[in-house]
N, CA, C and O atoms as a printed pandas DataFrame, in Angstrom:
     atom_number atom_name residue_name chain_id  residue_number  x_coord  y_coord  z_coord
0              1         N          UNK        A               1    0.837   -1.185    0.000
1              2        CA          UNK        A               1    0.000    0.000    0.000
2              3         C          UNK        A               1    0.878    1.243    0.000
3              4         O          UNK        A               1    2.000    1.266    0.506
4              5         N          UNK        A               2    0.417    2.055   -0.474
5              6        CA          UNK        A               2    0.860    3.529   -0.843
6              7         C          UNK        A               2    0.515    4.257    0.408
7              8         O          UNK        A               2   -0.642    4.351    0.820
8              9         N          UNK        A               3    1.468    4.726    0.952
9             10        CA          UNK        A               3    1.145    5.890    2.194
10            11         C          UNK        A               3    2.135    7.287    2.081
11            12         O          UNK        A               3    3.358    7.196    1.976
12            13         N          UNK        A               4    1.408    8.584    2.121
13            14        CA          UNK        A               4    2.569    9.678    2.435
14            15         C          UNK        A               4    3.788    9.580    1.939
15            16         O          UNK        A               4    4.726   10.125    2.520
16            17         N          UNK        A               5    4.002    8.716    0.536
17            18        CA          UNK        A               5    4.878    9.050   -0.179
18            19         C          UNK        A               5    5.808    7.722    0.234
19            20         O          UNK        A               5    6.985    7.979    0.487
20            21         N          UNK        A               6    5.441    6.504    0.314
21            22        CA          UNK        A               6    6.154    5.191    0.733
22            23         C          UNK        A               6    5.044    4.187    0.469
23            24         O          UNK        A               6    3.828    4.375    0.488
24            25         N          UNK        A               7    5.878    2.847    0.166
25            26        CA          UNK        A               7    5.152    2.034    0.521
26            27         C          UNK        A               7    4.718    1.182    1.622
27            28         O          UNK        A               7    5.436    1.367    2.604
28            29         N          UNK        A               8    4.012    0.514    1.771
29            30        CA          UNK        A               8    4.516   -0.322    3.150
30            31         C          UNK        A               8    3.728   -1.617    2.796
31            32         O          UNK        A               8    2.681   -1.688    2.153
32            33         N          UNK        A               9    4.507   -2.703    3.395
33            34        CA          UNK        A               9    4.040   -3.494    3.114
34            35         C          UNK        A               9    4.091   -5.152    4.283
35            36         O          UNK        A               9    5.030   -5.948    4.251
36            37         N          UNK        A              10    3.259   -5.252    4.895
37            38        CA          UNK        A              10    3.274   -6.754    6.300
38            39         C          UNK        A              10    2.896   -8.063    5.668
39            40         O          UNK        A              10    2.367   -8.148    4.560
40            41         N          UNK        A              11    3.184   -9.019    6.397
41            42        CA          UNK        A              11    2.729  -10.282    5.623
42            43         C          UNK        A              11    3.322  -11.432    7.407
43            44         O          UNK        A              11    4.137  -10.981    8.212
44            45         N          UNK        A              12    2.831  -12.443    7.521
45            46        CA          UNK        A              12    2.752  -12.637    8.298
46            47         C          UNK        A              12    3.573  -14.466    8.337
47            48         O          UNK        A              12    2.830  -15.418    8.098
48            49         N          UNK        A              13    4.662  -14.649    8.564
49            50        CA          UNK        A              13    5.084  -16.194    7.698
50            51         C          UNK        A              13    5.340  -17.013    9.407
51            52         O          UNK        A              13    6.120  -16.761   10.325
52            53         N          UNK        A              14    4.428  -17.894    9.252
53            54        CA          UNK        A              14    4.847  -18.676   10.594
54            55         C          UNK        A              14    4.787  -17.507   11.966
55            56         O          UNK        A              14    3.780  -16.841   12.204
56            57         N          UNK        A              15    5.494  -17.463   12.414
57            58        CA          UNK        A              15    5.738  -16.978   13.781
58            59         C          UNK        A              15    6.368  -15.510   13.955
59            60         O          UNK        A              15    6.666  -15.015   15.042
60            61         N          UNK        A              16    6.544  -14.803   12.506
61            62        CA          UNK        A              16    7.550  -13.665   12.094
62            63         C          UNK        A              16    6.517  -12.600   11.197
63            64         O          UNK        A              16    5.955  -12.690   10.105
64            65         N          UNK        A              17    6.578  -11.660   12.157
65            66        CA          UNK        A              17    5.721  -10.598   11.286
66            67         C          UNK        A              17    6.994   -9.950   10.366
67            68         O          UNK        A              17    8.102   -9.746   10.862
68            69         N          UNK        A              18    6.655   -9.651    8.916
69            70        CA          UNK        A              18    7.406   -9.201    8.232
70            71         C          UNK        A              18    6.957   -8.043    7.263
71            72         O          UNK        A              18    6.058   -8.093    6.424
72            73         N          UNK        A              19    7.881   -6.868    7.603
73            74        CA          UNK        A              19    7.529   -5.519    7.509
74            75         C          UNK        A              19    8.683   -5.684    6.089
75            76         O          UNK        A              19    9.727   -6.308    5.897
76            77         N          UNK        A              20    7.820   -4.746    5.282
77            78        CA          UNK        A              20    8.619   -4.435    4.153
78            79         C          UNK        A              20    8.481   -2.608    4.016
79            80         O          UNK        A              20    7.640   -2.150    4.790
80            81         N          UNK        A              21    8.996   -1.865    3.388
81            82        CA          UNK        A              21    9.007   -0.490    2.946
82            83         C          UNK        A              21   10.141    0.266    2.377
83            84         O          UNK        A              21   11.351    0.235    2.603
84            85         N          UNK        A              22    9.257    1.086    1.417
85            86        CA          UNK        A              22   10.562    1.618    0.561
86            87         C          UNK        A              22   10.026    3.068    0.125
87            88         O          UNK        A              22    8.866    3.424    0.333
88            89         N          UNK        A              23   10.779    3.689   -0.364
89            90        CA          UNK        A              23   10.171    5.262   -0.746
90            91         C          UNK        A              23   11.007    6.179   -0.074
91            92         O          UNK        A              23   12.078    5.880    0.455
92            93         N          UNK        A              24   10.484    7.335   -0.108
93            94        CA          UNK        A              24   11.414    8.386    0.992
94            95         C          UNK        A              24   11.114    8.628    2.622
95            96         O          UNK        A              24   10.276    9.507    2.822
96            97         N          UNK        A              25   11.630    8.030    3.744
97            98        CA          UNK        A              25   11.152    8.207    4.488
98            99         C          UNK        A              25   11.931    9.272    5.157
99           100         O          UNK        A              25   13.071    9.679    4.933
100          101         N          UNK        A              26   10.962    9.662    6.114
101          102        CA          UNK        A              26   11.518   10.630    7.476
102          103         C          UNK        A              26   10.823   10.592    8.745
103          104         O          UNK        A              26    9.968    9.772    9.080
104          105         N          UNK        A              27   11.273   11.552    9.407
105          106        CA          UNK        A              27   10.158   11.407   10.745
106          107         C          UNK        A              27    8.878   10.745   10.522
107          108         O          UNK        A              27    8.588    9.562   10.700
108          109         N          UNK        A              28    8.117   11.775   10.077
109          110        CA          UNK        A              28    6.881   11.530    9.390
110          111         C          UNK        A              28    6.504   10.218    9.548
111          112         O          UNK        A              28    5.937    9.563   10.423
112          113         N          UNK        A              29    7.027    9.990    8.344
113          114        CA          UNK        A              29    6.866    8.304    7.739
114          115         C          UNK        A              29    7.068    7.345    8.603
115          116         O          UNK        A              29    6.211    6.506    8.881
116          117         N          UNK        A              30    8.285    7.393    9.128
117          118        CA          UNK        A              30    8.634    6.674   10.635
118          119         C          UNK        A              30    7.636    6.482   10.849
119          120         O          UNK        A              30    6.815    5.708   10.358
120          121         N          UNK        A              31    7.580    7.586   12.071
121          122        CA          UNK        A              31    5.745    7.235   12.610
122          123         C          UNK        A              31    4.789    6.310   12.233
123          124         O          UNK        A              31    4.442    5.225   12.699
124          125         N          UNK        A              32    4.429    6.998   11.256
125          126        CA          UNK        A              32    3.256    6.004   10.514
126          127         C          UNK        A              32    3.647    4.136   10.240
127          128         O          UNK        A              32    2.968    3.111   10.306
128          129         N          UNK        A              33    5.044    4.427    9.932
129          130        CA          UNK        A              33    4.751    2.941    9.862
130          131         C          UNK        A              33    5.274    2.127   11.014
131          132         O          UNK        A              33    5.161    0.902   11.058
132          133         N          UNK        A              34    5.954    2.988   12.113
133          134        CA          UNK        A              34    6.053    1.959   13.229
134          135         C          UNK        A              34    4.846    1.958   14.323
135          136         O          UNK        A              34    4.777    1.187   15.280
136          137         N          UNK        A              35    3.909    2.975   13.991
137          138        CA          UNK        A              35    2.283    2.863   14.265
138          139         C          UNK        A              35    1.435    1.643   13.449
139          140         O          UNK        A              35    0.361    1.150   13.797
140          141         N          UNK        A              36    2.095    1.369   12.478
141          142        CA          UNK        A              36    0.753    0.229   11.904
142          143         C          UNK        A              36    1.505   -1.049   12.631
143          144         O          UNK        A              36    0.811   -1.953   13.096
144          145         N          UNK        A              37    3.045   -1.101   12.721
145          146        CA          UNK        A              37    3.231   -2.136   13.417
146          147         C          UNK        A              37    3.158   -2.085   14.355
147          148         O          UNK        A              37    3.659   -3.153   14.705
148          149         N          UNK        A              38    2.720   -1.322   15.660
149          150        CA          UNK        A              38    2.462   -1.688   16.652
150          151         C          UNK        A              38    0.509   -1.977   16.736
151          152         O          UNK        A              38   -0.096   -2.415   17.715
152          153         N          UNK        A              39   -0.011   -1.625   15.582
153          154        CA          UNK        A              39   -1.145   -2.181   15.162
154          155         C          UNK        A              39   -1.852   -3.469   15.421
155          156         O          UNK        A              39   -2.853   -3.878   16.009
156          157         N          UNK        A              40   -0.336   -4.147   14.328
157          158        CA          UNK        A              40   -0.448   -5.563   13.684
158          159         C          UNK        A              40    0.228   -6.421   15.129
159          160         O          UNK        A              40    0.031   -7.633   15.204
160          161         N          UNK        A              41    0.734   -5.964   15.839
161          162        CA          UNK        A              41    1.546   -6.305   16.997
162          163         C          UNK        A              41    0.221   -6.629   17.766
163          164         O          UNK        A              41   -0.050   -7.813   17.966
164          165         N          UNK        A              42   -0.552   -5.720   18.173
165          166        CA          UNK        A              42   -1.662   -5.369   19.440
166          167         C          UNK        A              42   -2.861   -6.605   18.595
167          168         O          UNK        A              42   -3.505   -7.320   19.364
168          169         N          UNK        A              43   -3.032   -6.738   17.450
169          170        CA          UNK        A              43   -4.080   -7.742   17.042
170          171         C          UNK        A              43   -3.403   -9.088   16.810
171          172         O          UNK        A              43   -4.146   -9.971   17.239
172          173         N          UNK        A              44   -2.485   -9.492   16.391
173          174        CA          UNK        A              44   -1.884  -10.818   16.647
174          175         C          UNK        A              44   -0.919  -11.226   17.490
175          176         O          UNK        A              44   -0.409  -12.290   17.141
176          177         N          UNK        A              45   -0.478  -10.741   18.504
177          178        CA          UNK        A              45    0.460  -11.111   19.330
178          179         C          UNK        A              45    1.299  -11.307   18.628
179          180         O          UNK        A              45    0.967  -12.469   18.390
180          181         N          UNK        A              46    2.613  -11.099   17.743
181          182        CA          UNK        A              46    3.423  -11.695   17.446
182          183         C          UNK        A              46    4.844  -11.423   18.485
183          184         O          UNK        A              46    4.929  -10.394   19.155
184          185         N          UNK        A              47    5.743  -12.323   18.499
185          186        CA          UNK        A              47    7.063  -11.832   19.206
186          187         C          UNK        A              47    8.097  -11.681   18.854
187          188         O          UNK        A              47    9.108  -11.551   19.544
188          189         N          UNK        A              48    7.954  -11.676   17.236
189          190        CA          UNK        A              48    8.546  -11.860   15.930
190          191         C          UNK        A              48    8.712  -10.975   14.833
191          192         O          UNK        A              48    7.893  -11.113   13.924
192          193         N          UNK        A              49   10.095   -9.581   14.626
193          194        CA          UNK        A              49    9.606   -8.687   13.967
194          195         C          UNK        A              49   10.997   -8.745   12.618
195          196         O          UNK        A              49   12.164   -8.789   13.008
196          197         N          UNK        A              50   10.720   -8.738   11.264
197          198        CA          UNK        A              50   11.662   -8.785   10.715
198          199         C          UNK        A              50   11.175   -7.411    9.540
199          200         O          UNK        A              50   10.235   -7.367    8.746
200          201         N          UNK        A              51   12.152   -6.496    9.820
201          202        CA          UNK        A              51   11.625   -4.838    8.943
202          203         C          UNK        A              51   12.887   -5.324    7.726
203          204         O          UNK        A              51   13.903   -5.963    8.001
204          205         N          UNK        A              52   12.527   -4.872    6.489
205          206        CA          UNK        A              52   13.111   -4.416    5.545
206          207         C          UNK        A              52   13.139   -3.921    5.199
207          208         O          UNK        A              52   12.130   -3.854    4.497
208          209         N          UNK        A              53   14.212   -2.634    4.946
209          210        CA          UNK        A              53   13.958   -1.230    4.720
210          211         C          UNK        A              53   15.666   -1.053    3.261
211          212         O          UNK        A              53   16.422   -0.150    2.903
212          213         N          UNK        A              54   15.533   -2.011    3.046
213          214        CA          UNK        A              54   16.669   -1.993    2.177
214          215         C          UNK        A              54   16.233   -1.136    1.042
215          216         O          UNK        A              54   17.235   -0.575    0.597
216          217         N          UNK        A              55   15.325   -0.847    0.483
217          218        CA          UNK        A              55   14.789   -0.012   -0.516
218          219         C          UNK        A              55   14.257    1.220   -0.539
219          220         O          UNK        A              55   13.836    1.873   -1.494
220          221         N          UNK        A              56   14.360    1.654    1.417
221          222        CA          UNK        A              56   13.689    2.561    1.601
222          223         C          UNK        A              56   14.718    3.830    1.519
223          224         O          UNK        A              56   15.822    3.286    1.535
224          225         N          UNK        A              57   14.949    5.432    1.428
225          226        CA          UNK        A              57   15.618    6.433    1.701
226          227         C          UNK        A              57   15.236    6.481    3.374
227          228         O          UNK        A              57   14.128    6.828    3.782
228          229         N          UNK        A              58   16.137    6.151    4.077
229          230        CA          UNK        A              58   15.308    6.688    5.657
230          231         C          UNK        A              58   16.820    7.649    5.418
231          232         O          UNK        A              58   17.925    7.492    4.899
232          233         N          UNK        A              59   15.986    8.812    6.228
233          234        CA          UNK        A              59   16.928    9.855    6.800
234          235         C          UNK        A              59   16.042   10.715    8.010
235          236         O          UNK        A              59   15.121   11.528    7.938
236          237         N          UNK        A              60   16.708   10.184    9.013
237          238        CA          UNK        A              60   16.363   10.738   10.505
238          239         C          UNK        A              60   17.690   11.672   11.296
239          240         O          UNK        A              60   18.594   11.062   11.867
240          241         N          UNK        A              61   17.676   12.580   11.263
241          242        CA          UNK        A              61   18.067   14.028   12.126
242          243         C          UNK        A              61   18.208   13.178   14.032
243          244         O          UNK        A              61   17.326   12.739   14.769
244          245         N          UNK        A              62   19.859   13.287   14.223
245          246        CA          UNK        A              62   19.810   13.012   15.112
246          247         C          UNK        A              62   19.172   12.942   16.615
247          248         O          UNK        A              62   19.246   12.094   17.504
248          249         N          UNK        A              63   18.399   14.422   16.489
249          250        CA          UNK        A              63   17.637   14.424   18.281
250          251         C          UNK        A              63   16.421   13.389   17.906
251          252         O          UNK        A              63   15.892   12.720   18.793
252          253         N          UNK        A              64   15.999   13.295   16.492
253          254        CA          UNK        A              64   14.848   12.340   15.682
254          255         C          UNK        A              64   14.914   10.721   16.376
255          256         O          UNK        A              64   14.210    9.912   16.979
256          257         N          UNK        A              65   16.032   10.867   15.924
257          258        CA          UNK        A              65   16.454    8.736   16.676
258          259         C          UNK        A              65   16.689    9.078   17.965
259          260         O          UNK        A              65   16.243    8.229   18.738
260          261         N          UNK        A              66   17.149    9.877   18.426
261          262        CA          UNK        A              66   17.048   10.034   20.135
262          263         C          UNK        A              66   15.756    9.710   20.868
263          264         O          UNK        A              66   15.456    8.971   21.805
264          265         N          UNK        A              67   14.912   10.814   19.827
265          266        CA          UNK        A              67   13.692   10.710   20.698
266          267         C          UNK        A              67   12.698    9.268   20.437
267          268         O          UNK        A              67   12.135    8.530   21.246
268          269         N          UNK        A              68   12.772    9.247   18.892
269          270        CA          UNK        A              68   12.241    7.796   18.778
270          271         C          UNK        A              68   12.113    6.524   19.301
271          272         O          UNK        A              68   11.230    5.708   19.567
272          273         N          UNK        A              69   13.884    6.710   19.378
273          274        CA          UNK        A              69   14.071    5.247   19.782
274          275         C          UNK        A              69   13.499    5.063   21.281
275          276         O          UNK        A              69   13.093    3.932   21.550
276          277         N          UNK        A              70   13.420    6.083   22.321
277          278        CA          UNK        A              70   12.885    6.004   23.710
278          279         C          UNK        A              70   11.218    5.347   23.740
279          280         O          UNK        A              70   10.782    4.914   24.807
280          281         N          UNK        A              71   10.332    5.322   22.442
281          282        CA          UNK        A              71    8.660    5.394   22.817
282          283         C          UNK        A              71    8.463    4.932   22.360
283          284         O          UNK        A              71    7.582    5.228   21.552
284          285         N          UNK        A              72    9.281    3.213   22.354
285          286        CA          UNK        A              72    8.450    2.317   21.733
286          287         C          UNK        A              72    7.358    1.952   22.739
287          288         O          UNK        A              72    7.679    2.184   23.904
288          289         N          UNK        A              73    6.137    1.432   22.553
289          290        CA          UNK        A              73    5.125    0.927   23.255
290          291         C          UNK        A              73    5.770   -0.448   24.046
291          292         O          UNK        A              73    6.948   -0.692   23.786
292          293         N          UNK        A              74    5.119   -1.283   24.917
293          294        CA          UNK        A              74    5.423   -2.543   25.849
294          295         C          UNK        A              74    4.997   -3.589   24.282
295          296         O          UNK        A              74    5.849   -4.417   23.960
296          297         N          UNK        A              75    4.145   -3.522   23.705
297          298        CA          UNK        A              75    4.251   -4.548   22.999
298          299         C          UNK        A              75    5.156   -4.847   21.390
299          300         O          UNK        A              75    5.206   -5.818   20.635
300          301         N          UNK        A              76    5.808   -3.429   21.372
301          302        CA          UNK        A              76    6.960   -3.406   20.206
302          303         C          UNK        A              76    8.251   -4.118   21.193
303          304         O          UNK        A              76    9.027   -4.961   20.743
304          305         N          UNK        A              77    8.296   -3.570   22.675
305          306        CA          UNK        A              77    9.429   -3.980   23.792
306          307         C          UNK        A              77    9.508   -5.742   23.808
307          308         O          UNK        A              77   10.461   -6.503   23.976
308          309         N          UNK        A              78    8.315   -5.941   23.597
309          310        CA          UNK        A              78    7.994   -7.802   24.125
310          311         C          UNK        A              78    8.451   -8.506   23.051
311          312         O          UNK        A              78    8.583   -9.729   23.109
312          313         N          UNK        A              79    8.760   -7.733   21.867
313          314        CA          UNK        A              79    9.027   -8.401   20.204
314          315         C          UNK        A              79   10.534   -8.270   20.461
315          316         O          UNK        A              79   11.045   -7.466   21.240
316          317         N          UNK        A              80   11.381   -9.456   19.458
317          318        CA          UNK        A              80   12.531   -9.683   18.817
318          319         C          UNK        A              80   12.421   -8.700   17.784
319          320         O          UNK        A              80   11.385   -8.745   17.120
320          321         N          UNK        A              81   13.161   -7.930   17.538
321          322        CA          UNK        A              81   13.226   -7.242   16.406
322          323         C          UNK        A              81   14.282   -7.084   15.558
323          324         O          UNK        A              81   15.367   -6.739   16.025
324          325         N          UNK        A              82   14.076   -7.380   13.778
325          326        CA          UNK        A              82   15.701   -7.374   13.387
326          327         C          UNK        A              82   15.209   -6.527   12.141
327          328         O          UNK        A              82   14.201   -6.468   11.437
328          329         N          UNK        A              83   16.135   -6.057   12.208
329          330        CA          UNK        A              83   15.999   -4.290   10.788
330          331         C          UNK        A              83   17.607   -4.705    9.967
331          332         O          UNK        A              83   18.781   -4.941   10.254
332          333         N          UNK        A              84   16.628   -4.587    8.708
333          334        CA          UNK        A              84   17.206   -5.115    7.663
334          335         C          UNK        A              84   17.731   -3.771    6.694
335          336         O          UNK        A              84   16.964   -3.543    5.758
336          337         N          UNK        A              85   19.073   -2.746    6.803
337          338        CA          UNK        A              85   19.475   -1.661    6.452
338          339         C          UNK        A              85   20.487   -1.755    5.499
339          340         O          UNK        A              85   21.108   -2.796    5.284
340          341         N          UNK        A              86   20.753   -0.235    4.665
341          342        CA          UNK        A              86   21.583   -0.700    4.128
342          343         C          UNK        A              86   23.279   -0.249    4.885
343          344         O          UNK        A              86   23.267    0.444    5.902
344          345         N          UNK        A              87   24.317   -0.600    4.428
345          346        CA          UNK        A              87   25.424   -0.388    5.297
346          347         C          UNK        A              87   25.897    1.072    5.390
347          348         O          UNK        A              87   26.287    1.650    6.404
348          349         N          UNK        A              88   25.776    1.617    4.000
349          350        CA          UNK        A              88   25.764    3.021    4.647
350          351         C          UNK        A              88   25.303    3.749    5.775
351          352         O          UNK        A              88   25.977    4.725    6.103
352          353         N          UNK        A              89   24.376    3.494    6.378
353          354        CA          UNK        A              89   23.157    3.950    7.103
354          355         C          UNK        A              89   23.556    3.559    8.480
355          356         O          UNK        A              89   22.694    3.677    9.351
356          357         N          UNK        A              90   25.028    2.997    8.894
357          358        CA          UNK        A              90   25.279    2.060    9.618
358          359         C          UNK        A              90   25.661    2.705   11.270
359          360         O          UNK        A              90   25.438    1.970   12.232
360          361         N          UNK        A              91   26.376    4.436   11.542
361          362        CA          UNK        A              91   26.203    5.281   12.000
362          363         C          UNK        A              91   24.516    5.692   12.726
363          364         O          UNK        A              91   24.206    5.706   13.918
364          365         N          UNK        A              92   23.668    5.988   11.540
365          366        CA          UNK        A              92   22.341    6.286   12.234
366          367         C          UNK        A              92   21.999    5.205   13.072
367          368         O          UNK        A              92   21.629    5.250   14.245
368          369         N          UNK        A              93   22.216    3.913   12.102
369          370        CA          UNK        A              93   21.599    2.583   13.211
370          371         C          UNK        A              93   22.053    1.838   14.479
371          372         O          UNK        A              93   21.360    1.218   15.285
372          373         N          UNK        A              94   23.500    2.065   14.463
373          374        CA          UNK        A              94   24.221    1.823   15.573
374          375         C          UNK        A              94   23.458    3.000   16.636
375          376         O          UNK        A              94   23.088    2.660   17.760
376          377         N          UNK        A              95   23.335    3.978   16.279
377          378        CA          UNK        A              95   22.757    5.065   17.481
378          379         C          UNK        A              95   21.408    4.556   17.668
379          380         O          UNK        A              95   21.294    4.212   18.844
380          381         N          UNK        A              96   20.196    4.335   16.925
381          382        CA          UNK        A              96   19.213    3.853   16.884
382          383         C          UNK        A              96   18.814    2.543   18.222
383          384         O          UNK        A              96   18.099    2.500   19.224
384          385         N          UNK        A              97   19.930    1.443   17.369
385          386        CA          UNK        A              97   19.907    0.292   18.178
386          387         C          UNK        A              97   20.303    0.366   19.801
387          388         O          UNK        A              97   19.853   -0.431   20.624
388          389         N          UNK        A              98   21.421    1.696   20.193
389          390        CA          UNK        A              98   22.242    1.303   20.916
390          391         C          UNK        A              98   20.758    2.216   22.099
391          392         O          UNK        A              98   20.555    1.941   23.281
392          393         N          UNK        A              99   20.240    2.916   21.537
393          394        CA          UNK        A              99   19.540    3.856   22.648
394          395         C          UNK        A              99   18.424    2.773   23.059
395          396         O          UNK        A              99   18.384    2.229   24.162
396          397         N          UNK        A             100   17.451    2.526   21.918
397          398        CA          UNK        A             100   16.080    1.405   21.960
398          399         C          UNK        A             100   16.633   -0.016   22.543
399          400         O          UNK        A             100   15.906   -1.009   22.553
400          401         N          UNK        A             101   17.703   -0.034   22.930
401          402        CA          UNK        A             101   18.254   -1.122   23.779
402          403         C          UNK        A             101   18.307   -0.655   25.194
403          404         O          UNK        A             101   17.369   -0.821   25.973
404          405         N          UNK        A             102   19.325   -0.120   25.480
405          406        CA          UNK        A             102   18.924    0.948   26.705
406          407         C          UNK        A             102   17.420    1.292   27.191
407          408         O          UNK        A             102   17.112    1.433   28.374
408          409         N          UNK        A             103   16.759    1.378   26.376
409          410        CA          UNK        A             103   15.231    1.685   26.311
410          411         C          UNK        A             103   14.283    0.516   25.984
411          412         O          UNK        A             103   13.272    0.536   25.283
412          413         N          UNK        A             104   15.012   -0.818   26.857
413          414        CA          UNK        A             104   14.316   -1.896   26.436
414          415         C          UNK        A             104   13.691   -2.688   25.650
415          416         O          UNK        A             104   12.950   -3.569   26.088
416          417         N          UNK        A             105   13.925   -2.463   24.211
417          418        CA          UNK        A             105   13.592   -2.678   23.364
418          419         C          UNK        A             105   14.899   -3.477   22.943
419          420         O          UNK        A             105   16.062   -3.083   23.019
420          421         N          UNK        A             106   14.201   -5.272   22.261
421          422        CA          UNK        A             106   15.311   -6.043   21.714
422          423         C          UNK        A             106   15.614   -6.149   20.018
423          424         O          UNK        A             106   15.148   -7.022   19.286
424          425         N          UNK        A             107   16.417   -5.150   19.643
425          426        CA          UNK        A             107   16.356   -5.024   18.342
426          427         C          UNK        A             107   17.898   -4.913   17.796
427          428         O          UNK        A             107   18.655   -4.012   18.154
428          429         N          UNK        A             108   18.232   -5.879   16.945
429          430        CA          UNK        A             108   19.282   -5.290   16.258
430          431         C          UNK        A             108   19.106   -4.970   14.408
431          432         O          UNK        A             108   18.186   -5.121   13.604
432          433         N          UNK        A             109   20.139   -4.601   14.348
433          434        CA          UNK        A             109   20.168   -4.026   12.682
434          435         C          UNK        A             109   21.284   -5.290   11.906
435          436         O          UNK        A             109   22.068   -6.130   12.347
436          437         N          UNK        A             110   21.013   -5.029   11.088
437          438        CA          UNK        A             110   21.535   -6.262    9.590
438          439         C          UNK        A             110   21.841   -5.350    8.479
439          440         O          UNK        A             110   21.164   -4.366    8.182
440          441         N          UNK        A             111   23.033   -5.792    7.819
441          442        CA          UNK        A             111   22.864   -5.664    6.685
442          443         C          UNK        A             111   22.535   -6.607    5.325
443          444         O          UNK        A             111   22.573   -6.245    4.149
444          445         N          UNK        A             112   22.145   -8.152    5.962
445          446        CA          UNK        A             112   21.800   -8.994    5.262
446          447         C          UNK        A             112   20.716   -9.360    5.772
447          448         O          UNK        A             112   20.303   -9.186    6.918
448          449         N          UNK        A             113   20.041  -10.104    4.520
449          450        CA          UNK        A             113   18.208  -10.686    5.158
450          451         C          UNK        A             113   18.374  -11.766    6.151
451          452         O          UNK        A             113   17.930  -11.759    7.299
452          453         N          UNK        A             114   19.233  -12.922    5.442
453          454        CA          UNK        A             114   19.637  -14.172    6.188
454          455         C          UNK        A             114   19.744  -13.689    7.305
455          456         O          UNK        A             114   18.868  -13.956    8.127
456          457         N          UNK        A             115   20.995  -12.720    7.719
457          458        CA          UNK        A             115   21.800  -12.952    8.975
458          459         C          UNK        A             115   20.158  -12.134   10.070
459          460         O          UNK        A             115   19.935  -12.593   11.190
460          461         N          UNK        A             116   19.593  -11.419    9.710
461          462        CA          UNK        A             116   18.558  -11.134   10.116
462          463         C          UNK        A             116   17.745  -12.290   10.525
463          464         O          UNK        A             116   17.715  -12.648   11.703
464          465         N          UNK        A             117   17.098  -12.875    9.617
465          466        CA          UNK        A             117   16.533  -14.419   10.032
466          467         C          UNK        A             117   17.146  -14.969   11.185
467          468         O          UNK        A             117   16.500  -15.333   12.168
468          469         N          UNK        A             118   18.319  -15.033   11.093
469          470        CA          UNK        A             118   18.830  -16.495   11.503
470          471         C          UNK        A             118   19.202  -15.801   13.442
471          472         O          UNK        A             118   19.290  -16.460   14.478
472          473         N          UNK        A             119   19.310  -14.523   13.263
473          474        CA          UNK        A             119   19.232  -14.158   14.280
474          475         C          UNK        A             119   17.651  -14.214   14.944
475          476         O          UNK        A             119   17.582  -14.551   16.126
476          477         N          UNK        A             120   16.575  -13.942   14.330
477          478        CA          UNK        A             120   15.296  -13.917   14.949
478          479         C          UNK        A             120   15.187  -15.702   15.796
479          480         O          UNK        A             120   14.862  -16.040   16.935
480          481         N          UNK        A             121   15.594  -16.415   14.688
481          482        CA          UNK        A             121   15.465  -17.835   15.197
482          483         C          UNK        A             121   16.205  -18.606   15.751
483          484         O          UNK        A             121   16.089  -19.823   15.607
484          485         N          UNK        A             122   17.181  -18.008   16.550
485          486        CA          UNK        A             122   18.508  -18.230   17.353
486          487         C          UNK        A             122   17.589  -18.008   19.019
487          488         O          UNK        A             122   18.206  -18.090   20.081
């Protein structure tokens, strides 16, 4: 589906909710789509989150991932989470990961799909 200038896209395989999106994102967009997954989170219980954002432009302004990464909800916190980036991007996500960890949230970043997987199912 088409949203605010991105796509987004969930699908649900076994035990692993799987977030896809691409387009230009920013704050904005953020939002919106880590609002539908805490959506899809609150109606199926999953504990299982695999984002792919390899296609997406994300560009977030540092106080942006500061503040973000602090408000995830208890049921984004209760999920495995693995974000699928590209390596450039590897600076923003190390800050990303390192705060929403601190902030209870279990998430790391990838730059491969596999190693993403294989971490969810470890």
């Amino acid at each position: 589906m088409l949203f605010s200038g991105f796509k987004f896209k969930s699908e649900i395989k076994g035990d692993v909710l799987h977030i896809t999106y691409s387009g230009k994102i920013r704050k904005k967009q953020m939002e919106e789509i880590m609002n539908k997954i805490y959506l899809i989170l609150h109606k199926d219980e999953l504990k299982k989150i695999l984002i792919d954002s390899l296609k997406a432009d994300v560009h977030l302004e540092l106080k942006e991932i500061m503040e973000m990464a602090k408000v995830h909800p208890p049921v984004f916190k209760r999920a495995k989470t693995a974000v699928i980036e590209k390596p450039k991007k590897a600076a923003q996500y190390n800050l990303y990961e390192t705060v929403s960890t601190n902030h209870g949230v279990n998430m790391r970043f990838f730059n491969d799909l596999k190693e993403g997987e294989d971490w969810l199912a470890s």
